[in-house]
Backbone as a printed PyTorch tensor [residue, N CA C, xyz], in Angstrom:
tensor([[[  6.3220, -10.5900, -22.9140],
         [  5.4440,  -9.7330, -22.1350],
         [  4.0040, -10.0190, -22.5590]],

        [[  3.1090, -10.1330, -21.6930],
         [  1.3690, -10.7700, -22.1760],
         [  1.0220,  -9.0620, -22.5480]],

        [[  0.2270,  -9.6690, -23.7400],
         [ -0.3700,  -8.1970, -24.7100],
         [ -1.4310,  -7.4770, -23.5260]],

        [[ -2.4360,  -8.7010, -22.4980],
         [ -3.1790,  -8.0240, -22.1410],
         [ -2.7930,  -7.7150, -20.3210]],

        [[ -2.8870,  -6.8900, -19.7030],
         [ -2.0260,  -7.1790, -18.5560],
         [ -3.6070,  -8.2760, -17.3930]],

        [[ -2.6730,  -8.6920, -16.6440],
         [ -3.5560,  -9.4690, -15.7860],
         [ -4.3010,  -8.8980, -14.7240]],

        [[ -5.7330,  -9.0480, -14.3160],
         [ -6.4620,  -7.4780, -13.8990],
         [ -5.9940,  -8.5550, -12.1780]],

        [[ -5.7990,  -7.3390, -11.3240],
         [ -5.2930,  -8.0640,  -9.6180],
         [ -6.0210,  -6.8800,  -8.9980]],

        [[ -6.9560,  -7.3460,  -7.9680],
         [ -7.7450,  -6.6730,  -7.3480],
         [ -6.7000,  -6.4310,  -6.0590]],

        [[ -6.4880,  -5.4630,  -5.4610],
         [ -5.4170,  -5.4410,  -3.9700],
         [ -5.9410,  -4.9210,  -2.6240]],

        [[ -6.0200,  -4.7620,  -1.5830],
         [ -6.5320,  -4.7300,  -0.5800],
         [ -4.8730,  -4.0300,   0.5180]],

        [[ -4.7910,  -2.8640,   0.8260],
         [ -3.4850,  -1.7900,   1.0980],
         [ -4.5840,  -1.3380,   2.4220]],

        [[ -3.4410,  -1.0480,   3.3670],
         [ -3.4750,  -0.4550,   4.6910],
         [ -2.4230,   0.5870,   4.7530]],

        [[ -3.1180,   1.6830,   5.0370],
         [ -2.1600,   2.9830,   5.5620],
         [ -2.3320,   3.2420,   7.3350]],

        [[ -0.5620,   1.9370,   7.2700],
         [ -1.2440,   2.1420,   8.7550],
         [ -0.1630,   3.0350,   9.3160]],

        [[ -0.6110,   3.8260,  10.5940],
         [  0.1840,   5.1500,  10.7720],
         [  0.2100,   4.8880,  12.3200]],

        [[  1.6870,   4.5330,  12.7820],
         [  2.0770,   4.8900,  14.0700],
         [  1.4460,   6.0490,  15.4070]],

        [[  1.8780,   5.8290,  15.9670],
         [  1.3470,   6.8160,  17.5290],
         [  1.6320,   8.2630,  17.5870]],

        [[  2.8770,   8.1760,  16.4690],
         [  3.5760,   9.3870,  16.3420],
         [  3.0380,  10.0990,  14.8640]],

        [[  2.1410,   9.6530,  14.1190],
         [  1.4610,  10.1610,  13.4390],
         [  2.1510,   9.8300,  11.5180]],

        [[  2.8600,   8.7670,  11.5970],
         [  3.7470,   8.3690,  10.8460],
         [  3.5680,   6.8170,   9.7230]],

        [[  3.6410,   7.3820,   8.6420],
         [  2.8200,   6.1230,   7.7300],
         [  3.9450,   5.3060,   7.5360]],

        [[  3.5690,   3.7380,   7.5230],
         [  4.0950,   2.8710,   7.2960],
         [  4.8090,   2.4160,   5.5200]],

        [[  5.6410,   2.8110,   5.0850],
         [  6.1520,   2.2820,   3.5700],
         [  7.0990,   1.0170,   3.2040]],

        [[  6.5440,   0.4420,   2.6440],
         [  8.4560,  -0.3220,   1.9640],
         [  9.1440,  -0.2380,   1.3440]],

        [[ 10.0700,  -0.4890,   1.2960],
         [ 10.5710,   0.1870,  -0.4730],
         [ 11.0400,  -1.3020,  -1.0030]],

        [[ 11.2700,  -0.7800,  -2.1870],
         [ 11.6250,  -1.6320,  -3.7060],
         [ 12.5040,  -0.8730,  -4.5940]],

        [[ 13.4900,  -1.4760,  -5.5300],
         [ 13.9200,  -1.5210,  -6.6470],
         [ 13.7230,  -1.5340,  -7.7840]],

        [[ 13.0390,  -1.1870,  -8.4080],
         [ 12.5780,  -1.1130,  -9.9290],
         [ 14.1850,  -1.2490, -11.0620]],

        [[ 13.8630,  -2.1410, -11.6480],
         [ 15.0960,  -2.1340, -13.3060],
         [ 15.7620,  -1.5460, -13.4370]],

        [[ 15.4960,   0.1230, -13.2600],
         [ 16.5120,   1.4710, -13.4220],
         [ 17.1610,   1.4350, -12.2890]],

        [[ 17.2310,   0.9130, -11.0750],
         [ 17.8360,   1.2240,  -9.4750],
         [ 17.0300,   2.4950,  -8.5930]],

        [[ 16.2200,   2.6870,  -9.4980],
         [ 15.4550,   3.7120,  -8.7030],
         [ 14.6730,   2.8270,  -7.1410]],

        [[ 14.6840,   3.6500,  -6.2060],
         [ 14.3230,   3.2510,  -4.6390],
         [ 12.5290,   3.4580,  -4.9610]],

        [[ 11.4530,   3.2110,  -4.4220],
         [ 10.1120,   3.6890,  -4.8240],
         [  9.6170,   3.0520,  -3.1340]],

        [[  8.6090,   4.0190,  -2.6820],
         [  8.0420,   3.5690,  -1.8010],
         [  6.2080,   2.8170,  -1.4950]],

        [[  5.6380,   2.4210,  -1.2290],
         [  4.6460,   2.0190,  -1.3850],
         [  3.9860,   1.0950,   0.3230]],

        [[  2.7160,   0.9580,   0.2520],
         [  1.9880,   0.9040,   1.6130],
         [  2.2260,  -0.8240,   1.5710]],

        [[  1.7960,  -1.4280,   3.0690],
         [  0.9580,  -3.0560,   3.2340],
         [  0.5500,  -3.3000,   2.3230]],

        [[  0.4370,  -4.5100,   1.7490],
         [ -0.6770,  -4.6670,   1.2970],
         [ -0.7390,  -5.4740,   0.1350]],

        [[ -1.6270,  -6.3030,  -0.4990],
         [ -1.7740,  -6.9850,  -1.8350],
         [ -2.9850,  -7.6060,  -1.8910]],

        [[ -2.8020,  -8.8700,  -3.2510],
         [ -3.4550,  -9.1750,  -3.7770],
         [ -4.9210,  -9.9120,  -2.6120]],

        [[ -6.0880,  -9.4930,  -3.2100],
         [ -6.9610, -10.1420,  -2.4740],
         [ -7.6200, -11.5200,  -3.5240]],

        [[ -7.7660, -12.7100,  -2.4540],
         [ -7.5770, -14.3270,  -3.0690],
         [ -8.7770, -14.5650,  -3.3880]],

        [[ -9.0820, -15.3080,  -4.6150],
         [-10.5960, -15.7760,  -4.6680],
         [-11.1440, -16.0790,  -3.5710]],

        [[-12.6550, -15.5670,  -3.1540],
         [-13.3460, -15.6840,  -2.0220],
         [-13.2710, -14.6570,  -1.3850]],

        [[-12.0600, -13.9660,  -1.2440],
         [-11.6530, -13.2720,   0.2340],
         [-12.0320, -12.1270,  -0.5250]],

        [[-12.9500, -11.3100,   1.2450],
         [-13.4790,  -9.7910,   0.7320],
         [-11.9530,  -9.0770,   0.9010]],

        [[-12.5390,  -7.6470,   0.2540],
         [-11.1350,  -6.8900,   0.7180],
         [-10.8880,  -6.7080,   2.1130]],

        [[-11.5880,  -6.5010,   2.9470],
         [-11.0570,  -6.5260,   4.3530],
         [-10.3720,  -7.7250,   5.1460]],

        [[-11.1220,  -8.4940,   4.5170],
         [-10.2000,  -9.9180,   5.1770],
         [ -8.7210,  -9.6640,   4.4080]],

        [[ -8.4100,  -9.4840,   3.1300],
         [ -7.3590,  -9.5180,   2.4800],
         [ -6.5610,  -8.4790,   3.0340]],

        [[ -6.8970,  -7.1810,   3.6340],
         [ -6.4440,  -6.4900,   4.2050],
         [ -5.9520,  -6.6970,   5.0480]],

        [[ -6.6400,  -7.4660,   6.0730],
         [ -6.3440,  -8.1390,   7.5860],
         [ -4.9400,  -9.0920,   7.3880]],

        [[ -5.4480,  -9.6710,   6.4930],
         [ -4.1090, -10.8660,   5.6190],
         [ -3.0750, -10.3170,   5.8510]],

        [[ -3.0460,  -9.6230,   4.8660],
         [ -1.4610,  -8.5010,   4.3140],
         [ -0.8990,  -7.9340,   5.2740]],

        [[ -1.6800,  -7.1710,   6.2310],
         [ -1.3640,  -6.5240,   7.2790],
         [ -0.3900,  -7.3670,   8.0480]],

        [[ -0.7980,  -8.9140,   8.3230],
         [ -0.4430,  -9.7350,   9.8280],
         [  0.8030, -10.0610,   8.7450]],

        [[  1.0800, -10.2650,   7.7690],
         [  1.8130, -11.4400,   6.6030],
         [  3.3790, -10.3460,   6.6830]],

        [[  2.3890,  -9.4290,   6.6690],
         [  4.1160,  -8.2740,   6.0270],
         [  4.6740,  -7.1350,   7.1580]],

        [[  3.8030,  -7.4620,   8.4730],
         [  4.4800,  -6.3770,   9.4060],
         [  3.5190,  -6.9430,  10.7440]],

        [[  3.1250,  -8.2290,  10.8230],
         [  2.9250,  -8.8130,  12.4900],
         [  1.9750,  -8.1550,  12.9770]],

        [[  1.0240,  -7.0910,  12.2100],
         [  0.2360,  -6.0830,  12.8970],
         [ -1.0720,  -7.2000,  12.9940]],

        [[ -1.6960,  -7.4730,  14.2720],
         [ -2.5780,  -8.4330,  13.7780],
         [ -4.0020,  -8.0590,  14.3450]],

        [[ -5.1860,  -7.3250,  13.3720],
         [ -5.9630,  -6.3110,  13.5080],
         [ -7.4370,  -7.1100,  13.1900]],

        [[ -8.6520,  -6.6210,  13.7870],
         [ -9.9260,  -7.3340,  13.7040],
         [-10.4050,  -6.4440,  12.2250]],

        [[-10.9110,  -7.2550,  11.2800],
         [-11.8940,  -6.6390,  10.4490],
         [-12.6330,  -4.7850,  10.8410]],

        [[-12.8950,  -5.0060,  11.9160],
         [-14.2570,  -3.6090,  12.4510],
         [-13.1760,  -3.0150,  12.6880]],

        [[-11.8980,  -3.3310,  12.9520],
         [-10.8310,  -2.1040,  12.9880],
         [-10.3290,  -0.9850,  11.9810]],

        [[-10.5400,  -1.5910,  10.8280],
         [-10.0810,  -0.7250,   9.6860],
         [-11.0590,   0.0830,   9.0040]],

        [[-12.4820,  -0.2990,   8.9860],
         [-13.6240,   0.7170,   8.9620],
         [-13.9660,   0.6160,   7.5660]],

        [[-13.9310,   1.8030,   6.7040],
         [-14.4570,   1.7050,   5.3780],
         [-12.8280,   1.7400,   4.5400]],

        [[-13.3460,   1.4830,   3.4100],
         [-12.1170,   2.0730,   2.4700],
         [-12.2020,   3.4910,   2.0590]],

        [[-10.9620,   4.2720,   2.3870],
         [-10.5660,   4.8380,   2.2500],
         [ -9.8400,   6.2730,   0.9120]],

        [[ -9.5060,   5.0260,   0.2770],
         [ -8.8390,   6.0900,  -1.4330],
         [ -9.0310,   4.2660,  -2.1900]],

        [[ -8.8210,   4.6530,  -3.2710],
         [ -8.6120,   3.7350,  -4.5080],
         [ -7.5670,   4.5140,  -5.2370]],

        [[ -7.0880,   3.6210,  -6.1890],
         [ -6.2410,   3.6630,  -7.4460],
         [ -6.4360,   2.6210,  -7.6820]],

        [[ -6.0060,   2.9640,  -9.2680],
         [ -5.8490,   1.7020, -10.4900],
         [ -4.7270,   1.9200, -11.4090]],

        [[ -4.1240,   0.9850, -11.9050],
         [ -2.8580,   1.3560, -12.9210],
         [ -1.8010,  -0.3560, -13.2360]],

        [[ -1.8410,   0.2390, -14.2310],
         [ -0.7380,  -1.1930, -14.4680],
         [  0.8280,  -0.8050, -14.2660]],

        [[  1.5840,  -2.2920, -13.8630],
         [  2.6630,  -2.2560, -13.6110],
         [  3.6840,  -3.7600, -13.7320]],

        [[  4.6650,  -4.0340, -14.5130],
         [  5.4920,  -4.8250, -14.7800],
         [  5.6420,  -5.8600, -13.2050]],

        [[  5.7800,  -7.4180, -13.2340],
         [  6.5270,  -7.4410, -12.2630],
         [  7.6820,  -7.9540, -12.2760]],

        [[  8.1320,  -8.0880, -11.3070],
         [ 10.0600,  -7.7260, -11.4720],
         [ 10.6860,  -9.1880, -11.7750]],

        [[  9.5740, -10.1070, -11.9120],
         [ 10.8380, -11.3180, -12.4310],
         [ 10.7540, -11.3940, -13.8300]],

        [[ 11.5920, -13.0960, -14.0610],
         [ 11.2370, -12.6420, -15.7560],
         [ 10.5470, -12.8270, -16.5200]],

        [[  9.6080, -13.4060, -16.0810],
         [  8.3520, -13.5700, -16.9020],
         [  7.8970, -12.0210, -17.9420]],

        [[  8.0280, -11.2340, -17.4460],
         [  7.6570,  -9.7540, -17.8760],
         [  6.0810,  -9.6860, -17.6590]],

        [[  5.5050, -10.4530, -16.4620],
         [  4.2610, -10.5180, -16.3450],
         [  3.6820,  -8.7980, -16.2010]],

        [[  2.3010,  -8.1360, -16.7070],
         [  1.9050,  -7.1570, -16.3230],
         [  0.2190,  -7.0210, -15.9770]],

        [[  0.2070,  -6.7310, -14.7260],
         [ -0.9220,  -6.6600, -14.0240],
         [ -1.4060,  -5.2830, -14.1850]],

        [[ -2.9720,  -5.4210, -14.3110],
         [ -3.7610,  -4.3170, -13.5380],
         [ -4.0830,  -4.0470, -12.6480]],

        [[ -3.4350,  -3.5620, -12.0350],
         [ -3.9760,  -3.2470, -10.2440],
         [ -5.3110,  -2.4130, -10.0270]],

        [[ -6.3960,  -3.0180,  -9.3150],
         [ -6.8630,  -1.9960,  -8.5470],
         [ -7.2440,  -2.3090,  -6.9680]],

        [[ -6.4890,  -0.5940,  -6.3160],
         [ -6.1030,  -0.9950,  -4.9300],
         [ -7.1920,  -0.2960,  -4.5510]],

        [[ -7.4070,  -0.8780,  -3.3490],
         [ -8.3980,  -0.6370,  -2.1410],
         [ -7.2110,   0.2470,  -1.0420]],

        [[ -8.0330,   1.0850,   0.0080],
         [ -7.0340,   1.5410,   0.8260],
         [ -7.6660,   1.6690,   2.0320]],

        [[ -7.3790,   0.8110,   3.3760],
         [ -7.9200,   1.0100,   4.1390],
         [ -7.1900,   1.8100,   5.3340]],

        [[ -7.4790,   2.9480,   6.8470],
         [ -6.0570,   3.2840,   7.4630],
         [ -7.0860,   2.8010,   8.8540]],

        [[ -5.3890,   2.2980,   9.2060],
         [ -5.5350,   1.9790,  10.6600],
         [ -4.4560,   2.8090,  11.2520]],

        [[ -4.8820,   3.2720,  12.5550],
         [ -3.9380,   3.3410,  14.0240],
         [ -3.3280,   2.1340,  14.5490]],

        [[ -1.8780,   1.8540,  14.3190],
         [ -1.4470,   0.8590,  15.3910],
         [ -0.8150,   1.8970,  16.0970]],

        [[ -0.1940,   0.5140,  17.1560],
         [  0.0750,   0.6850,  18.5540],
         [  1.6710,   0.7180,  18.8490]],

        [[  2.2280,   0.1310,  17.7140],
         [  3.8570,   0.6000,  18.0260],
         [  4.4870,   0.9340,  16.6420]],

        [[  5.6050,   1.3510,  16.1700],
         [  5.7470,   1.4250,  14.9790],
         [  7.2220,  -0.0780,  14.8550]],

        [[  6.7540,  -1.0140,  15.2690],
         [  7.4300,  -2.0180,  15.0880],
         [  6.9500,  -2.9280,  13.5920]],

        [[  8.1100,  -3.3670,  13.3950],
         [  7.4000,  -4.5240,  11.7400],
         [  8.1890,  -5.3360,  11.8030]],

        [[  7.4210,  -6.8530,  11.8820],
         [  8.0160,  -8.0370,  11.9890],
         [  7.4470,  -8.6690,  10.6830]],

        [[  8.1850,  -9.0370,   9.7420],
         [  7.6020,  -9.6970,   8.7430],
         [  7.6910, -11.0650,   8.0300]],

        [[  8.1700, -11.8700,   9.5580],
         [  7.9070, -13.0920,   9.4160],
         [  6.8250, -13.8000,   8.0580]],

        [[  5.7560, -13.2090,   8.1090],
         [  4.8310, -14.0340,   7.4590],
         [  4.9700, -13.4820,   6.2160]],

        [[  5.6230, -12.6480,   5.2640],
         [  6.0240, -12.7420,   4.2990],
         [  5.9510, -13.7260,   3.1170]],

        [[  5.4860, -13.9120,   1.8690],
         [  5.7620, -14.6050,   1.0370],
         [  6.8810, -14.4160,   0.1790]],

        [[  7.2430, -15.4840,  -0.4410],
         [  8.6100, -15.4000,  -0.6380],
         [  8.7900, -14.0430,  -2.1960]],

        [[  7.7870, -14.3350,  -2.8920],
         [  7.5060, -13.2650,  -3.6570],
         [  7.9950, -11.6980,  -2.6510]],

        [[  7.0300, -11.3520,  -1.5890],
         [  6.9870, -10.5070,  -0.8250],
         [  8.7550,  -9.8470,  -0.6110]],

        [[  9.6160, -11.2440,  -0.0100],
         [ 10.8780, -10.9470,   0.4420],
         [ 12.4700, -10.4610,  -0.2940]],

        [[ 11.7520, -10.8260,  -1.8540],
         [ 12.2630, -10.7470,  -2.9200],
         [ 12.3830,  -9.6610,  -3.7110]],

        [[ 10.7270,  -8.6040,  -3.3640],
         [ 10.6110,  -7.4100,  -3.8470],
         [ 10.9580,  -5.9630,  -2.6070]],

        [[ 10.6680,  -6.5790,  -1.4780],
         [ 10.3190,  -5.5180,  -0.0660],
         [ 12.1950,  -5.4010,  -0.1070]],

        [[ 12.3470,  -4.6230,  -0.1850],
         [ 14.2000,  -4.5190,   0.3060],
         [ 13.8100,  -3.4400,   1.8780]],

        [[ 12.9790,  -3.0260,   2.3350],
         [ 12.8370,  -2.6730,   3.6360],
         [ 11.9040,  -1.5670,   3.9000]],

        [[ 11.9570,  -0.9750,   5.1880],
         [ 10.3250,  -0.5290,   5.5760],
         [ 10.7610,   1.2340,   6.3320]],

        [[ 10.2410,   1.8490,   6.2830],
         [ 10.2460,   3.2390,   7.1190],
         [  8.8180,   3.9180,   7.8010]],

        [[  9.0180,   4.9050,   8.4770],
         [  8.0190,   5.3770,   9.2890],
         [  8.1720,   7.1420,   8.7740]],

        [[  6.7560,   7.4590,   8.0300],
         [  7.2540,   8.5520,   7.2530],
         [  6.0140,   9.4830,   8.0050]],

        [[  6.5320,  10.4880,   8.1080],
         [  5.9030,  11.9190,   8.5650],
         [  5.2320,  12.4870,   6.8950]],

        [[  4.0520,  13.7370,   7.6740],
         [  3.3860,  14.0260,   6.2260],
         [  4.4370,  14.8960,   5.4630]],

        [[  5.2230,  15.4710,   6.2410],
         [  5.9130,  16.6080,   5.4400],
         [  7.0440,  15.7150,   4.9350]],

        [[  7.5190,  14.2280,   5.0090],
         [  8.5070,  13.9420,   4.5120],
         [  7.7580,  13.2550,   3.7020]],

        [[  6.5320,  12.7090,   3.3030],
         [  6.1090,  12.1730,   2.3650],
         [  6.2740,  13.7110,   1.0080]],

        [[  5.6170,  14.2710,   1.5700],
         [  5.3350,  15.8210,   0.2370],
         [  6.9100,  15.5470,   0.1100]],

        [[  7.6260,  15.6020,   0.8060],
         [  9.2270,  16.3050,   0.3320],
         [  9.8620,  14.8990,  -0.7150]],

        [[  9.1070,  13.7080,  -0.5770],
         [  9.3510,  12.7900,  -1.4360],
         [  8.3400,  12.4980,  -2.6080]],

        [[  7.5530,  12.9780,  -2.5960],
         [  6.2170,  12.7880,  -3.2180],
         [  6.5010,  11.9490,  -4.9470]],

        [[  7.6370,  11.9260,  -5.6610],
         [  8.3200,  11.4730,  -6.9300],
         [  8.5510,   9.8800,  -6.6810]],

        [[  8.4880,   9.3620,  -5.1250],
         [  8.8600,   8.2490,  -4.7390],
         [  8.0920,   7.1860,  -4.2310]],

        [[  6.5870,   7.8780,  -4.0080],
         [  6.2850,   7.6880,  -2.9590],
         [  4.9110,   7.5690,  -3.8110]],

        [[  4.3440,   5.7290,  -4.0310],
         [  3.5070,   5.5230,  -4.5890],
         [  2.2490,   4.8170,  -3.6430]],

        [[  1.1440,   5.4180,  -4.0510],
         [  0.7610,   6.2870,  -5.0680],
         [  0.3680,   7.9000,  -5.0820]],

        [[  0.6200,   8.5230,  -5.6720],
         [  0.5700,  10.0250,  -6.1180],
         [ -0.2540,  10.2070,  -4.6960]],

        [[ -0.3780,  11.2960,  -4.2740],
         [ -1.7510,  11.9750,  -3.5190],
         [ -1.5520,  11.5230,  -1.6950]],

        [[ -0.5870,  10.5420,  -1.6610],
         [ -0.5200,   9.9960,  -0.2950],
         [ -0.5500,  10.8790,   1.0220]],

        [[  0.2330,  11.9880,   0.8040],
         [  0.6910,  13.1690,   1.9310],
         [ -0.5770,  13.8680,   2.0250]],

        [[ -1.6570,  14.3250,   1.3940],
         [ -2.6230,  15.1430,   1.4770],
         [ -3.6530,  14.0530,   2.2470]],

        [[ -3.6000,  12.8640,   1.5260],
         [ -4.3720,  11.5830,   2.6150],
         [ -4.4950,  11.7510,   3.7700]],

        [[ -3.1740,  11.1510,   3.9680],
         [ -2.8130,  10.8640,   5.5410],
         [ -3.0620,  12.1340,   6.2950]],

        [[ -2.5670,  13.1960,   5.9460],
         [ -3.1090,  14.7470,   6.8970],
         [ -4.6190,  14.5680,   6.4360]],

        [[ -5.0480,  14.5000,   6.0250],
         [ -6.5920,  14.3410,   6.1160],
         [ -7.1400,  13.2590,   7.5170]],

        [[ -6.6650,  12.2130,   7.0610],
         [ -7.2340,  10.8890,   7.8890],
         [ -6.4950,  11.2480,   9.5460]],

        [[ -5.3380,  11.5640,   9.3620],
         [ -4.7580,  11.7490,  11.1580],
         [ -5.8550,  13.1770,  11.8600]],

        [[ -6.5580,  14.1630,  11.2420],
         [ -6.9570,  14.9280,  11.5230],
         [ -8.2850,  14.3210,  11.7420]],

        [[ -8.8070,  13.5110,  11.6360],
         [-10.0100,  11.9620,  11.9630],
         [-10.8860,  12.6950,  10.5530]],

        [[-10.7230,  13.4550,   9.7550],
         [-11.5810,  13.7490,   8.5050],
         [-11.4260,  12.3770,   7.3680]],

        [[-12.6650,  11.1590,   7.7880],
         [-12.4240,   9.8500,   7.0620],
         [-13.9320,  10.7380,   5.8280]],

        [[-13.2540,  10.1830,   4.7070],
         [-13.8930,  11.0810,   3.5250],
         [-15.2810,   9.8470,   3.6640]],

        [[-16.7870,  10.7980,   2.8420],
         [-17.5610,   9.8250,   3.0820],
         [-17.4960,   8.9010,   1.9290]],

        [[-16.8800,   9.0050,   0.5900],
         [-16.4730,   7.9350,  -0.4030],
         [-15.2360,   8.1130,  -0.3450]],

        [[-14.7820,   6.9160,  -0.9140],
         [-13.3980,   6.8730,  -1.3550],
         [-13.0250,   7.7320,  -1.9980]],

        [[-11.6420,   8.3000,  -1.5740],
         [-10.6650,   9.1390,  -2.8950],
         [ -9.9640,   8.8290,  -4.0110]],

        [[-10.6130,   9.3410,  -5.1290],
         [ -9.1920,   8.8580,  -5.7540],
         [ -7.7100,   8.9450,  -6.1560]],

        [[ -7.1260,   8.0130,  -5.8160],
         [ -5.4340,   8.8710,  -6.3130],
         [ -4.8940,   8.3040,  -7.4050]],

        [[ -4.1850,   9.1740,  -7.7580],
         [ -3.4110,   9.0480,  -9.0820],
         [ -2.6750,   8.0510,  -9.2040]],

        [[ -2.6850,   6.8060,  -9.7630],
         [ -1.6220,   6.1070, -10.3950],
         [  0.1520,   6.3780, -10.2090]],

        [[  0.3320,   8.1330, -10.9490],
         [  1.5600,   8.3990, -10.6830],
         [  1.1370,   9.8370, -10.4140]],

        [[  2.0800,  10.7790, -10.7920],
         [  1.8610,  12.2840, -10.1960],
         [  1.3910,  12.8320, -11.5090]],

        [[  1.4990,  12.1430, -12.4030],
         [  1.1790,  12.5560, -14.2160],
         [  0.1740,  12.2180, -14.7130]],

        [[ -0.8180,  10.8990, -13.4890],
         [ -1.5820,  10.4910, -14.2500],
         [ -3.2780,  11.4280, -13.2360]],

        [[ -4.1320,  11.4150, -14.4220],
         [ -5.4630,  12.3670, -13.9040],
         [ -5.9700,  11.9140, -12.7470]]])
């Protein structure tokens, strides 16, 4: 396991269906625990976060969106986390969060990296009250109070921050 973790800047879309419904994937973590989490990753030397946003978006669910569509960012977090092969590699994440309106709640994720297909075991369309009723699962901390914020068009004038986990400040 590297003593210092590796710092990964990320670029995440909360993008929310017609029906008012956020986009998640889930994953497997070591214990078999299920965990849910938004679009989205690493942004590449060069690339601003919105382009990386734009990236992730088209790569992991076919959504294929202009820059001026996603607007400002939204929330941040930061936090480290293991990744799942065996290297025992550990990164510092800090995520960017941008939300878009699409237009169907379809996800084609052809453009996937193989990393991507290895960790994503599959995708749902979550309502705010089923996010709160999962809120232990459903990373990162603070998501359900978000999204009812942002569907109500209240886009905060800085970013929010959310918690890492539900434990962390």
């Amino acid at each position: 396991m590297s003593p210092t973790p590796v710092w990964r800047p990320t670029a995440r879309v909360l993008a929310v269906d017609p029906e008012g419904r956020l986009l998640l994937f889930s994953s497997v973590d070591p214990s078999g625990a299920t965990w849910w989490f938004t679009p989205g990753g690493g942004v590449q030397r060069g690339e601003t976060l919105t382009a990386a946003a734009v990236r992730e978006l088209a790569e992991e669910t076919g959504y294929v969106s202009a820059e001026a569509e996603l607007g400002p960012v939204v929330a941040t977090c930061a936090g480290t986390w293991a990744s799942p092969d065996d290297r025992g590699r550990r990164y510092f994440a800090a995520d960017s969060y941008f939300f878009l309106r699409v237009p169907l709640a379809d996800v084609v994720g052809d453009g996937m990296e193989d990393y991507e297909r290895l960790v994503i075991t599959g995708h749902r369309w979550w309502s705010v009250d089923e996010l709160r009723a999962a809120a232990g699962q459903v990373f990162p901390a603070g998501l359900a109070d978000l999204v009812d914020r942002l569907l109500r068009d209240d886009v905060p004038s800085r970013p929010v921050r959310l918690p890492w986990t539900p434990d962390s400040p």
